[in-house]
N, C-alpha and C positions, 0 to 999 in steps of 0.2 A: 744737373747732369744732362748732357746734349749727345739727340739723338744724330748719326751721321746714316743716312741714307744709301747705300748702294747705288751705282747707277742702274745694275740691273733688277732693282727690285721693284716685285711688279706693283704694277698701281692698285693702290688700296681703295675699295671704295667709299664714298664720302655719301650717298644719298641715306636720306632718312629712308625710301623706301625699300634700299636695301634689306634682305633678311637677320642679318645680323644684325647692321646699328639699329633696325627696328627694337631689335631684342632689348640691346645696351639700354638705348632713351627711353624703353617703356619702364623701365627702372633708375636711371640715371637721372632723367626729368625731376621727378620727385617723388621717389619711394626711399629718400634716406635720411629718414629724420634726425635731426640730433648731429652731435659732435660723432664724425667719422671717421677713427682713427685710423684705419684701410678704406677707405672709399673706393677704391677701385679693386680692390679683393671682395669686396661686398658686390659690387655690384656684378663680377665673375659670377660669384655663388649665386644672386637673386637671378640672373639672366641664363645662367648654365654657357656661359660665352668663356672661355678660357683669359683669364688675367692678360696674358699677354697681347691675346687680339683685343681687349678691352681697351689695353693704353696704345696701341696700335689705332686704333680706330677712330679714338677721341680724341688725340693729337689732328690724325686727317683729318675728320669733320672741322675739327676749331682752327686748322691752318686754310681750311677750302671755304670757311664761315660758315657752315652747316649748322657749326654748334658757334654761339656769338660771344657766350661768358662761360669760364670754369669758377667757381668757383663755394666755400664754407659761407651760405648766408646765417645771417643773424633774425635775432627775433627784434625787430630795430624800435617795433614799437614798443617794446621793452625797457631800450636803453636811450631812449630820445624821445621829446615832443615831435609828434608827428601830428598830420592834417591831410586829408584831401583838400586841393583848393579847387574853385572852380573863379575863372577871372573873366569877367567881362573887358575887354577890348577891343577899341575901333576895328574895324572891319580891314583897314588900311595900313596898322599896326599888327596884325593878328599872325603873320611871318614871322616878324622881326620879333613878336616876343615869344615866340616859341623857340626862335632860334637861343636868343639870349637866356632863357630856362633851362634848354641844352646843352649849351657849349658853357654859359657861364658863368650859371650857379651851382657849386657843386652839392646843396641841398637838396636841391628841387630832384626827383627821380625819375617817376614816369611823366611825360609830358604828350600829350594828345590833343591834337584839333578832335571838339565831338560836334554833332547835330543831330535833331530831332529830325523825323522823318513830316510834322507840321509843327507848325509856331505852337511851344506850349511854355507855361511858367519855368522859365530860367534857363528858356532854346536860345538867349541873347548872351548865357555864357558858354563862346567855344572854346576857350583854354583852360583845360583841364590839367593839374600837376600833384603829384603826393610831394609834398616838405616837410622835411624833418630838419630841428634845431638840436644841438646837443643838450646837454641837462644842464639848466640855469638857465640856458637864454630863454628869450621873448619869442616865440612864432609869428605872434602876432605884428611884433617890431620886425623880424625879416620880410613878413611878407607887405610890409608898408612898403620898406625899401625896396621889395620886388616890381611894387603897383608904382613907384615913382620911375621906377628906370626902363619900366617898359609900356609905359604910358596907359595903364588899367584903371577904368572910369569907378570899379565898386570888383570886391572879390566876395567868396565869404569860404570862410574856415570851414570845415568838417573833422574835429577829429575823431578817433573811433572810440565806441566806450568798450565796443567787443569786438573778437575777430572770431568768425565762425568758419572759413576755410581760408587756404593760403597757400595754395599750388600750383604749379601751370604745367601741366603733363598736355600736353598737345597730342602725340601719338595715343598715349594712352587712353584718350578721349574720344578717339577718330570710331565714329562706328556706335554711338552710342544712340538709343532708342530713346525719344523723349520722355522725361516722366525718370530714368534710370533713376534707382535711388537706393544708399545705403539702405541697411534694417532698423538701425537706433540713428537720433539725430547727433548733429555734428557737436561735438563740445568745446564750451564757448572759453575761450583764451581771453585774459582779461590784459588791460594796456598799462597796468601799474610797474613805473619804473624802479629797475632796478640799482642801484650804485654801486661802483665799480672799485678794485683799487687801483693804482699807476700799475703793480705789475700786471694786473690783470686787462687795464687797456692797452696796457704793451702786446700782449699775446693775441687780445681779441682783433688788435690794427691788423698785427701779422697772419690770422686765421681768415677775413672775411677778404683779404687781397686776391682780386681772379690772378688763375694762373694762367703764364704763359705756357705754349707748346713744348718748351725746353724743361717745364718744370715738373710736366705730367710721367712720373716715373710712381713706381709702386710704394716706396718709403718716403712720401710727400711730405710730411711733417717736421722731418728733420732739418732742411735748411730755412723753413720760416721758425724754427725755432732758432737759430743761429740768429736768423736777420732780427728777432724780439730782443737779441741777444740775454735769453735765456737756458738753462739747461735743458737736455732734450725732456728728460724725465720728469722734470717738473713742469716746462710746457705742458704734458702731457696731460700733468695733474690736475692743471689751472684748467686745460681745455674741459675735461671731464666735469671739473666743479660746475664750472660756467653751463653745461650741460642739463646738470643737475638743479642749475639755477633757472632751467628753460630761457635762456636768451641765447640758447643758440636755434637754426632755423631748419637748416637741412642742407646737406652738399647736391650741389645740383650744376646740371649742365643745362644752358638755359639757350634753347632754337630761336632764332627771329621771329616775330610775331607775326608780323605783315608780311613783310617784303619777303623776295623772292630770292633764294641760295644763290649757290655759284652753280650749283645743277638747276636751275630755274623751276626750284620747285617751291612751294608753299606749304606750310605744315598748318596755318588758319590764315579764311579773310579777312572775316568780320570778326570785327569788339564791341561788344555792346556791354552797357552799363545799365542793370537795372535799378529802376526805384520801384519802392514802397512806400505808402503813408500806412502804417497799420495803427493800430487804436492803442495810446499811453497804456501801459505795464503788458505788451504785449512783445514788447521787443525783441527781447530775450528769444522765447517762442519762437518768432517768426523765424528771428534769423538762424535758431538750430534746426529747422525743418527744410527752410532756404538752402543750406551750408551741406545737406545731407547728399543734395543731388549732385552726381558726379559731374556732372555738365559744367559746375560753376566753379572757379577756377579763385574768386576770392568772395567772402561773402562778412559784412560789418555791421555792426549799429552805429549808423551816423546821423546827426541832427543836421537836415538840409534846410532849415528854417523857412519864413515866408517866400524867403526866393525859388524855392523849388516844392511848393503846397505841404510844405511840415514832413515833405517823407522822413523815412526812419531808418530804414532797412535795406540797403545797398549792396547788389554781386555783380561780379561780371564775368561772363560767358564769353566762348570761340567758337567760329564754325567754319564749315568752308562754305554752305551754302546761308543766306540771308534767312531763307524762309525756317530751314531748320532750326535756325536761333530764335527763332519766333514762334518754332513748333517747342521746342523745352521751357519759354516762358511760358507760354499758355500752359503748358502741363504743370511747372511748378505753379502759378495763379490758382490752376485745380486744388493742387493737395491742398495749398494752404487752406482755404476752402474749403473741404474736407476736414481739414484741422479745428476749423472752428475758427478759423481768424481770417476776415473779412478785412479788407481796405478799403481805403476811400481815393485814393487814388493811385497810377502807377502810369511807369513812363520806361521809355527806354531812350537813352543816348548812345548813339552809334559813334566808333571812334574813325577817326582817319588818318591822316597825317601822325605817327607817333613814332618817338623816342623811349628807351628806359636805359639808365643806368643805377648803380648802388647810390643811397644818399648817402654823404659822406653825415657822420655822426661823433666825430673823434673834437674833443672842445678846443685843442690847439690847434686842430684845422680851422676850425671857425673864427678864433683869433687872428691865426695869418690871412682869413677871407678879409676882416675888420678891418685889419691893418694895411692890406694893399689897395683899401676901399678908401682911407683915409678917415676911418670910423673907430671911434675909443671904444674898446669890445664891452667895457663896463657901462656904457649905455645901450646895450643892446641886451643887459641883463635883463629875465623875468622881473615884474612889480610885485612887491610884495601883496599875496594875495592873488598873483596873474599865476594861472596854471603852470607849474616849475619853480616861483620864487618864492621867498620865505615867508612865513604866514607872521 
């Protein structure tokens, strides 16, 4: 259903620091957990902004790029082998494969040049990416064929064993005192995949598709249910189950991270990625007391091995000021501290140059990747015994 504009109608505004879209994306960003049968009736009610200025607004932003993606994310590491990678590449290569992780794998997600502020254990990898493979394949074999076609000397995997937060409210964040922190700690979502049936990754293809401008109208569900070419009521049913199954993520409107709008405004500068080494059977711990502070925007248990001093405990933060991001790690380093759990060592990688899109996780996409690559997809299955294949 297509909106037709008036010529007299006056212009809508698109800044974040508008008072209204303030309102919208201090809820829209990420306060809608779950399968969201009204997304945009909900977020009327959570923001007190009337429905209609609501789809009125988030069209403007997402036509002006204010807002960069609409769309029902998924719990992906749910429904896919997924990894931080961090890749070591020539200095002279290190464009070119970050181009080619963006434009032309559609696994690879977030892609980020990082650096350490001095030379420290694993400051020599700056290409940073999340990859996810669908259920059966190999990670490990994509990410070979990654380090082959973009000339990477050593990578190493990270997948997560926990995830302790998973949101990126930029507005919502702006203003926060260091140290801010829930009252209970964050609870820990674990990465055990779930299996699917066809109808249900029929529906799930057609729910986490961002929408276009034309498609932002208040009864959204009904023609991705057409396009799953399923019934509306039973879409409904699947979306709800799938819900219930927690592999869904939350509907969200997602800002530019870095760069600057078409109002040349910034909602964050800086990205910083923390590490932790904390002490074996602490992890768990760490990372719900980590995960509580609202400052940090995703927070995991990931094994950085010798390349990165054995951390464990991995978040990352936004600020607009440098120092600030520096003033909530030192506060979070306190509590832990307070907590009783001590490290042995920590580090921060700042991001710069960065891309994100969706990783695509659907197995017939991954197929057709195979097959335009020249590669029999049945060699790119898990090994029996290799995380995803048969024991």
């Amino acid at each position: 259903m297509k909106r037709d504009m008036p010529l007299d109608h006056p212009i809508v505004p698109t800044s974040v620091s508008d008072p209204v879209n303030a309102a919208i994306l201090a809820v829209s960003e990420d306060r809608l957990a779950g399968f969201q049968e009204d997304p945009f009736g909900e977020i009327a009610s959570q923001s007190g902004v009337a429905v209609e200025t609501v789809l009125e607004r988030v069209v403007a932003m997402l036509q002006a790029g204010t807002i960069r993606r609409v769309r029902q994310t998924l719990m992906s590491t749910n429904l896919a082998r997924g990894a931080l990678v961090a890749w070591q590449v020539p200095a002279d290569r290190l464009d070119q494969a970050f181009e080619y992780m963006f434009e032309d794998d559609p696994f690879s997600g977030h892609v980020v040049i990082r650096s350490t502020d001095s030379a420290t254990p694993g400051s020599n990898y700056r290409l940073w990416t999340t990859l996810k493979v669908p259920q059966g394949y190999s990670i490990r074999k994509h990410a070979e064929f990654l380090a082959r076609e973009v000339g990477a000397e050593a990578f190493r995997l990270m997948p997560a064993k926990f995830v302790f937060a998973l949101g990126v409210g930029h507005v919502r964040r702006r203003g926060l005192e260091p140290g801010a922190r829930a009252e209970t700690m964050a609870e820990p979502m674990n990465t055990a995949i779930v299996e699917l049936s066809e109808l249900e990754w029929r529906v799930l293809t057609a729910l986490k598709r961002e929408f276009a401008p034309d498609e932002i109208v208040r009864d959204v569900w009904r023609a991705r249910a057409a396009e799953a070419n399923v019934a509306f009521d039973e879409f409904m049913r699947v979306g709800r189950d799938l819900n219930a199954r927690r592999v869904v993520g939350r509907f969200s409107t997602f800002l530019e991270h870095v760069k600057p709008d078409a109002n040349n405004e910034r909602v964050t500068r800086y990205n910083a990625l923390f590490h932790w080494a904390v002490p074996a059977g602490r992890e768990m711990e760490a990372g719900r007391e980590v995960g509580r502070h609202y400052v940090i925007t995703h927070a995991y248990w990931r094994e950085g091995g010798p390349e990165f001093r054995h951390v464990n405990v991995m978040a990352v933060a936004h600020g607009m000021e440098k120092e600030r991001v520096l003033a909530n790690k030192a506060a979070i380093d306190e509590h832990l501290r307070e907590a009783g759990i001590d490290f042995t060592y920590t580090n921060v990688f700042w991001g710069g140059r960065s891309e994100i899109k969706p990783s695509e996780i659907a197995p017939s996409a991954y197929r057709a990747f195979c097959e335009r690559h020249g590669i029999d997809p049945t060699t790119m299955l898990a090994e029996p015994g290799e995380e995803g294949g048969a024991v």
